[in-house]
Structure formats: C-alpha cells, structure tokens
PLY file of the C-alpha trace (Angstrom):
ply
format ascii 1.0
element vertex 314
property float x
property float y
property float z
element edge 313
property int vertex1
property int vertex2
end_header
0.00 0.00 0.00
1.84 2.61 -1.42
0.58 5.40 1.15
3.53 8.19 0.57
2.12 8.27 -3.25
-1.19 9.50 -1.58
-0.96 12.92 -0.79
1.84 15.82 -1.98
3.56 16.85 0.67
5.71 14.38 2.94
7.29 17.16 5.50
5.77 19.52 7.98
7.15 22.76 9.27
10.46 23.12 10.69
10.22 22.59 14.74
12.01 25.22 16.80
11.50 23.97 20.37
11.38 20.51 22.11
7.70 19.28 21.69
7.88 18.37 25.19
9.33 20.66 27.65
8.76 23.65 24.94
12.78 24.39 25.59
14.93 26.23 22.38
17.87 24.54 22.93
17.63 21.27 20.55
19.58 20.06 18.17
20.28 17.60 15.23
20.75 13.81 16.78
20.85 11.14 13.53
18.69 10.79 10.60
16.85 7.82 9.77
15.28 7.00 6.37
11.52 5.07 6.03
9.99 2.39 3.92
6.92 1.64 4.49
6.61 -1.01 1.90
8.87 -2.35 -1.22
6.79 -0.09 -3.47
7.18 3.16 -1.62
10.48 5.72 -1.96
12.69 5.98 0.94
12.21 9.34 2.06
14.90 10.27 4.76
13.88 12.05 8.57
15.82 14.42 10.72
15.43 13.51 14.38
16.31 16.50 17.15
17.44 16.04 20.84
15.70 18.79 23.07
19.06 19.61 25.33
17.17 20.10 28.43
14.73 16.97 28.77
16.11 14.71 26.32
13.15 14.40 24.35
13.40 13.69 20.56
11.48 14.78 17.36
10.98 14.58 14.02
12.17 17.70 12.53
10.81 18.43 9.96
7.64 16.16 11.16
5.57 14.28 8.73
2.91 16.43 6.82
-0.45 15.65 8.64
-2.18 14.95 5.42
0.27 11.80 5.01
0.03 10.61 8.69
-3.74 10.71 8.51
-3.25 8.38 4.75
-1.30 6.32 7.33
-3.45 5.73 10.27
-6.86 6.08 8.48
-6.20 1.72 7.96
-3.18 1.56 10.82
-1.17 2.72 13.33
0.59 -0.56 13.92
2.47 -0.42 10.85
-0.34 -2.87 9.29
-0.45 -3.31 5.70
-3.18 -5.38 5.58
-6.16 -6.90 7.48
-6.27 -9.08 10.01
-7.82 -11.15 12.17
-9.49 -11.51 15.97
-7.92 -14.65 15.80
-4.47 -13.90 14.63
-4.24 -11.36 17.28
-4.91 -13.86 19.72
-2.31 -16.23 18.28
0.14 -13.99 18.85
-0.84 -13.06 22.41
-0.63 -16.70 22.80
2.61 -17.19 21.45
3.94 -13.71 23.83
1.67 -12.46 26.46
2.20 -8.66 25.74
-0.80 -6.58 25.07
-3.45 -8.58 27.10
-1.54 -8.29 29.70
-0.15 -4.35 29.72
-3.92 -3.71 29.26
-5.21 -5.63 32.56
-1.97 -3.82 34.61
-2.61 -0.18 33.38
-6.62 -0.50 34.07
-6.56 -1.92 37.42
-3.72 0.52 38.45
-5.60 3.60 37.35
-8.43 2.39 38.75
-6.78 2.08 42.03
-5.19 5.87 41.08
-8.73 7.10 40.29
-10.08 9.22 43.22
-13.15 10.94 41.39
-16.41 9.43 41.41
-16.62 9.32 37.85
-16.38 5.50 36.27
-16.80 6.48 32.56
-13.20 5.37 30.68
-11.94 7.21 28.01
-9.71 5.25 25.69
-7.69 6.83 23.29
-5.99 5.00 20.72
-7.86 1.75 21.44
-5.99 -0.31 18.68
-7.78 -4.13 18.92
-9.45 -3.08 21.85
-7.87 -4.76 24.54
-7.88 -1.86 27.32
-11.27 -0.56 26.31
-11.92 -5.02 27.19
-9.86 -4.55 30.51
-11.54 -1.20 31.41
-14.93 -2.87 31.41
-13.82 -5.37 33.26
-12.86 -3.34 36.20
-16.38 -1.49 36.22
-16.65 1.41 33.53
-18.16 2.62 31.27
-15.90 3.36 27.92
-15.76 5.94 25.05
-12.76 4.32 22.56
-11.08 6.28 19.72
-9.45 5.09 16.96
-8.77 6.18 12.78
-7.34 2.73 11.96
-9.92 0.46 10.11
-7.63 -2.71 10.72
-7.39 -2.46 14.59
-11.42 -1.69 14.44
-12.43 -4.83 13.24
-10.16 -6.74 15.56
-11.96 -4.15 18.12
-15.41 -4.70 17.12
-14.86 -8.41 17.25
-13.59 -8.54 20.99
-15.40 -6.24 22.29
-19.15 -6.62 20.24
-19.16 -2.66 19.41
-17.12 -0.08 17.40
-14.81 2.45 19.00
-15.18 5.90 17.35
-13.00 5.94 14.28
-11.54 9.54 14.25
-8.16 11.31 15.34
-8.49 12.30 18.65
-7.76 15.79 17.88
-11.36 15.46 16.08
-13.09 14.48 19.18
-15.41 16.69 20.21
-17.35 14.86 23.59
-19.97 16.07 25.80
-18.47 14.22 29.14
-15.90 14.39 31.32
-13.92 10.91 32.47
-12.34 9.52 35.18
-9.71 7.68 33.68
-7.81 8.73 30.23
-5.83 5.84 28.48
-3.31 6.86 26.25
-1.27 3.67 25.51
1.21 3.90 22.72
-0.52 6.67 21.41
1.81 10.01 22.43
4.68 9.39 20.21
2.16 9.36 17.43
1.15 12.81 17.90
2.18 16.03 15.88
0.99 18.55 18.77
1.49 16.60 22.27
1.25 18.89 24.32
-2.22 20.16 22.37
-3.61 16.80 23.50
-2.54 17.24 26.87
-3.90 20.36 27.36
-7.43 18.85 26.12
-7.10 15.29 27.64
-6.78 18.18 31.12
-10.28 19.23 30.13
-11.72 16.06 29.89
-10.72 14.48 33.40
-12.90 15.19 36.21
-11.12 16.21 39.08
-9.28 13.59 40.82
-9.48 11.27 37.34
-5.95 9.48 36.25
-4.40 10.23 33.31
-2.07 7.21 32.19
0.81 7.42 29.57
2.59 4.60 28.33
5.53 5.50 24.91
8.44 3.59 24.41
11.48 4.99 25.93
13.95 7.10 24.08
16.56 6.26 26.80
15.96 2.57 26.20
18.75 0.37 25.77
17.68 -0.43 22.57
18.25 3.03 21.31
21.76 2.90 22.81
22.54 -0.27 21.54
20.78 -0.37 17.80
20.63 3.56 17.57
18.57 3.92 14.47
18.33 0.39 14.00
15.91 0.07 16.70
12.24 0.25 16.05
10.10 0.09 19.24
10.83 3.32 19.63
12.08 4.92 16.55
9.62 3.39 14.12
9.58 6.04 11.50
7.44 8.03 10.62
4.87 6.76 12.17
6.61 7.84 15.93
6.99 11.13 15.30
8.30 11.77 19.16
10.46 10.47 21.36
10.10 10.83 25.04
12.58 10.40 27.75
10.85 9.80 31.90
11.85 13.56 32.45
10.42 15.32 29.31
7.20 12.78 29.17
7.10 14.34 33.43
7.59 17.95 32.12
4.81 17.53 29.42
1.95 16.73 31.62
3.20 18.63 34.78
3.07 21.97 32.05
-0.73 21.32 31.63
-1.98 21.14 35.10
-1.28 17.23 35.98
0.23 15.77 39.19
2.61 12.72 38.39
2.41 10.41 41.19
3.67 7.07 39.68
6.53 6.23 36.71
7.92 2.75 36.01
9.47 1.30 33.05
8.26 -2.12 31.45
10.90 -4.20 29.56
9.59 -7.08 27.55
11.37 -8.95 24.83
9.98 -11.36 22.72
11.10 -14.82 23.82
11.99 -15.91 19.80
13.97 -12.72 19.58
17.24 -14.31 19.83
16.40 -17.82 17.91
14.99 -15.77 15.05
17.51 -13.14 14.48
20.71 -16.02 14.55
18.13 -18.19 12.09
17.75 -21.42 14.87
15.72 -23.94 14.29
14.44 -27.06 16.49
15.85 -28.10 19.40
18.44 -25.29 19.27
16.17 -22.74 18.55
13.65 -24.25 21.28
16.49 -24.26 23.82
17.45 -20.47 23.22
13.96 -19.59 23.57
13.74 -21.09 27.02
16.53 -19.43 27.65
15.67 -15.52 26.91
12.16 -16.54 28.89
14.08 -17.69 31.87
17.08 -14.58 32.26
14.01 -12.10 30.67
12.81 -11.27 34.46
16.47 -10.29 35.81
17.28 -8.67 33.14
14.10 -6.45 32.75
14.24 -5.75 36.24
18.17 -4.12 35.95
17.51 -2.23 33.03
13.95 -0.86 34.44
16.07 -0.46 37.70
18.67 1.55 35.97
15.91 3.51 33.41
16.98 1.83 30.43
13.68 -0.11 30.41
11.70 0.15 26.56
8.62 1.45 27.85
7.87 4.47 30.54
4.34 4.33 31.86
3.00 7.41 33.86
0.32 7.76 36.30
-1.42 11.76 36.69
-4.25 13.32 38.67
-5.96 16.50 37.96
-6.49 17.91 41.02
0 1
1 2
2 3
3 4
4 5
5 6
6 7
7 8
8 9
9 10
10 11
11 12
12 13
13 14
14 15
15 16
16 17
17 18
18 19
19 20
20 21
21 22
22 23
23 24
24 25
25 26
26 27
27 28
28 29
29 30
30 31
31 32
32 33
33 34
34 35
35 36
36 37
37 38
38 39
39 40
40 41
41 42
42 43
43 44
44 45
45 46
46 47
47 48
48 49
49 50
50 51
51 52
52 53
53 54
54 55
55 56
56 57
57 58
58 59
59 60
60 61
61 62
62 63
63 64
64 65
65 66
66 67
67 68
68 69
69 70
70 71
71 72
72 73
73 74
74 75
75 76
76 77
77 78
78 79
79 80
80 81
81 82
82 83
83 84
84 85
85 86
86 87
87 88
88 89
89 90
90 91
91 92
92 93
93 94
94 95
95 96
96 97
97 98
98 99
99 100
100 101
101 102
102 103
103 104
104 105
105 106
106 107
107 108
108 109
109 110
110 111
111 112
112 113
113 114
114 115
115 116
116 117
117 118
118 119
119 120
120 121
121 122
122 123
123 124
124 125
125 126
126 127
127 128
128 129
129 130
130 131
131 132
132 133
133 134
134 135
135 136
136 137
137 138
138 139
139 140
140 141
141 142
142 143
143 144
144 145
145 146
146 147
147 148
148 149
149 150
150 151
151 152
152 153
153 154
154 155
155 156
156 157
157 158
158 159
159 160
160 161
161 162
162 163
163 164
164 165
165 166
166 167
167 168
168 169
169 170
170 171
171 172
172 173
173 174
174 175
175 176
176 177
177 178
178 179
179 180
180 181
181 182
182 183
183 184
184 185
185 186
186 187
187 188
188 189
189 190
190 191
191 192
192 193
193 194
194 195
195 196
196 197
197 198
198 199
199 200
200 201
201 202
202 203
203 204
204 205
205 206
206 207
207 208
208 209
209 210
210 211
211 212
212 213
213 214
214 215
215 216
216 217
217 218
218 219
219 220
220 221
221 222
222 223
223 224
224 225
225 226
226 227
227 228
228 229
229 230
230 231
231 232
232 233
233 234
234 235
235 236
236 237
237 238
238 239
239 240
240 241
241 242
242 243
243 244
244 245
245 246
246 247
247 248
248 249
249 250
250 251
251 252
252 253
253 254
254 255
255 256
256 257
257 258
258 259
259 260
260 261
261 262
262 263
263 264
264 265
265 266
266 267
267 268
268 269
269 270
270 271
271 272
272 273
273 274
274 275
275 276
276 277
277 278
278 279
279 280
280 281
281 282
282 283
283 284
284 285
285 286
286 287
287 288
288 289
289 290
290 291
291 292
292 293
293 294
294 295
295 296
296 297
297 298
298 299
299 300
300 301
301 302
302 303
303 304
304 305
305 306
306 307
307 308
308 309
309 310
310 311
311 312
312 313
C-alpha cells in the first residue's frame, strides 16, 4: 500500500523547540530514512534532541495529510487486514498486550479518586484496554482512525470504537480515567492533546501514559536500528521519563507514579541467529528464563523500553 504516493507533501514545518518541555535549545541527533513497503520511496527524517529533557522529534515532522493516509487503515504499521484470531495467536505465542492492558486499568483504577467510572480510551488499537476497562467497572468511550485495529476491536469487544483522530473528538463528558497507551509518540501537537485530555478528566481522574522509551537500551545499543521506539514516521516523538514528566506537569497534571516495562519477545534471539528445532527451542527457554532479571536491571537503571506514567488532575 503505497501510502507516501497519496498525498503531496511528505514534511511539515520546521520545529524550533522541544515538543515536550517547549525548551529552544535542541539540536540535530541522527537521521533515519523510512519504507513503508517495497513499493514506496525511501524518504529520509531528521530527528532533534531537546538539550534540556532529552526528548526527541521529528524535525521536519511528517505532513499531517500523510500521517492521517497512514493511520486512516493503521497505526501498527499494518499493511493489511487481520484477524481476531491472529491477534490472539500472537498473544498466545507472547503475552504482551493482554496483559499491559489488565496492569494499566486496574492501576488507574486504584489511582482514580473521582467518582466518575466512565473510561476514556484513546488510541484503542484491537481493543484490549477498552476489554480490561470494562472489566474493572466502567463505562468506555474508545477512539481510533485505523480500520484494521477496528475490526479486531469490534470483534472482541461486540461494538465499534469511534474511528476519528483524537484531535477530532469533540465529547460532551468528562472521564475519570484517560488511556493513552502507545498513542503520544504518534502525535504532531502533544502537548495540544494534553492540554485537552486536562479538560476532559474530572477532578481527581488518572491520566495514564505509556511511549516507548527514548533512553531505552535499545536506542543505545541499535541507535537507528531500533524500532520500538524509533519506528519512522509513524513515531513522530520520542520521550525520555523527564520530558514525558515535564509535558503533563506543564498542563496542570500531578505525576504520582513512573515505572518502566521491559519485555522482549522470547523468539527474539532464535529468530535473528536463524535457529531452528531443538536449538532454537532451547534459546527460547533461555531468553524466557534470564528475561525477568534482566528487565528488572535495566527498568532499575531507566533503560527499560517502555515508561508508563500515572497523573491526577487535582
């Protein structure tokens, strides 16, 4: 799907100050160049460092206009359907989604201090927090553009999330929990989602934030190799624990819990040397059995690949 053929323009304006922290003092880090698919011209990205919270950017962004030909089917990187079922497969084969979702919901709900038990989720991909929310007692509102992830949605959950950008959203409630899983680094104005996510809690509601982290040691190891958190262009930012802390503290937010999540696929290793069978069985076991120390040191030491963050409004 040749989605950079779609619409004219491929950049954005030039960026002049960290999309985070709103500091002037960035500068040029590496560039990376994107392919989307075989038939689509590599078209090459600048990304910036904001100096004082670490945060990166695109810079020059992606052009809205192409983002939105992007996410209007995905914002996994999906070229094509699929299925309920092949979802589940692969939750099967590594736990990863199901199980973020069910962790996230029950803390916030824990967090959440209003009386309000409506949900808002935003970004609801296949659907599996908007599942978890209900599960823990509310009532959900789910946005999503994709039309992939909403017909793995409306086939978990028996309903249809609202497909729109959330900068489109326009509701007539307030919430007492915002989701915004994976969702952050997607966005061309973050803090302009922020600021209205602010408006939609009810006071003492719980914001929660998870992006991959910029700080990762993925990013130090692979630099622009790695693509949890430098999947380009789709991840247009790049948030560090102190700049993704800045961002919501800027718009009126209290942070009152941040923990990194490290998770690796348990074929990672097996796959990437080309092991098959028994060898490729036994180096599988392997990664699942040292995956638990070794997430806990690099969470320990903030080098985890995911940040999640807890707010109230007050």
């Amino acid at each position: 799907m040749a989605y950079a053929s779609a619409v004219s323009e491929i950049y954005g304006e030039t960026l002049n100050e960290c999309v985070a922290c709103n500091a002037g003092k960035i500068r040029f880090w590496r560039q990376k160049n994107f392919q989307y698919t075989e038939n689509v011209n590599q078209e090459e990205f600048h990304i910036y460092r904001c100096e004082n919270c670490g945060t990166g950017f695109l810079n020059r962004p992606p052009h809205v206009a192409w983002l939105q030909s992007i996410y209007q089917f995905s914002g996994q990187a999906l070229t094509q359907p699929i299925t309920l079922a092949e979802v589940l497969a692969k939750e099967d084969e590594f736990p990863n989604c199901k199980v973020d979702a069910e962790r996230i919901s029950q803390q916030a709900d824990r967090l959440n201090s209003s009386a309000n038990r409506c949900a808002l989720d935003i970004g609801s991909g296949f659907g599996f927090y908007t599942q978890a929310l209900r599960k823990a007692g509310y009532g959900t509102v789910s946005i999503n553009p994709g039309s992939y992830e909403n017909e793995v949605f409306k086939s978990l959950n028996n309903d249809e999330p609202v497909e729109m950008m959330f900068e489109n959203y326009e509701p007539s409630q307030q919430f007492g929990v915002v989701v915004m899983s994976q969702v952050l680094e997607h966005m061309l104005q973050p803090n302009k989602a922020i600021s209205k996510v602010a408006n939609l809690l009810a006071s003492g509601g719980v914001l929660v934030c998870a992006v991959p982290n910029y700080n990762s040691f993925l990013v130090k190891l692979l630099g622009t190799k790695d693509n949890a958190c430098l999947w380009i262009p789709e991840h247009v930012n790049f948030f560090t624990e102190n700049g993704l802390k800045l961002l919501v503290e800027r718009n009126g937010f209290r942070v009152v819990k941040m923990e990194q999540i490290t998770r690796i696929p348990f074929n990672c290793v097996s796959r990437r040397l080309g092991l098959t069978g028994k060898a490729a069985a036994f180096t599988d076991d392997l990664v699942k059995f040292l995956q638990l120390p070794f997430a806990g040191l690099m969470n320990f030491f903030g080098l985890g690949i995911y940040i999640n963050l807890y707010a109230f409004k007050d």
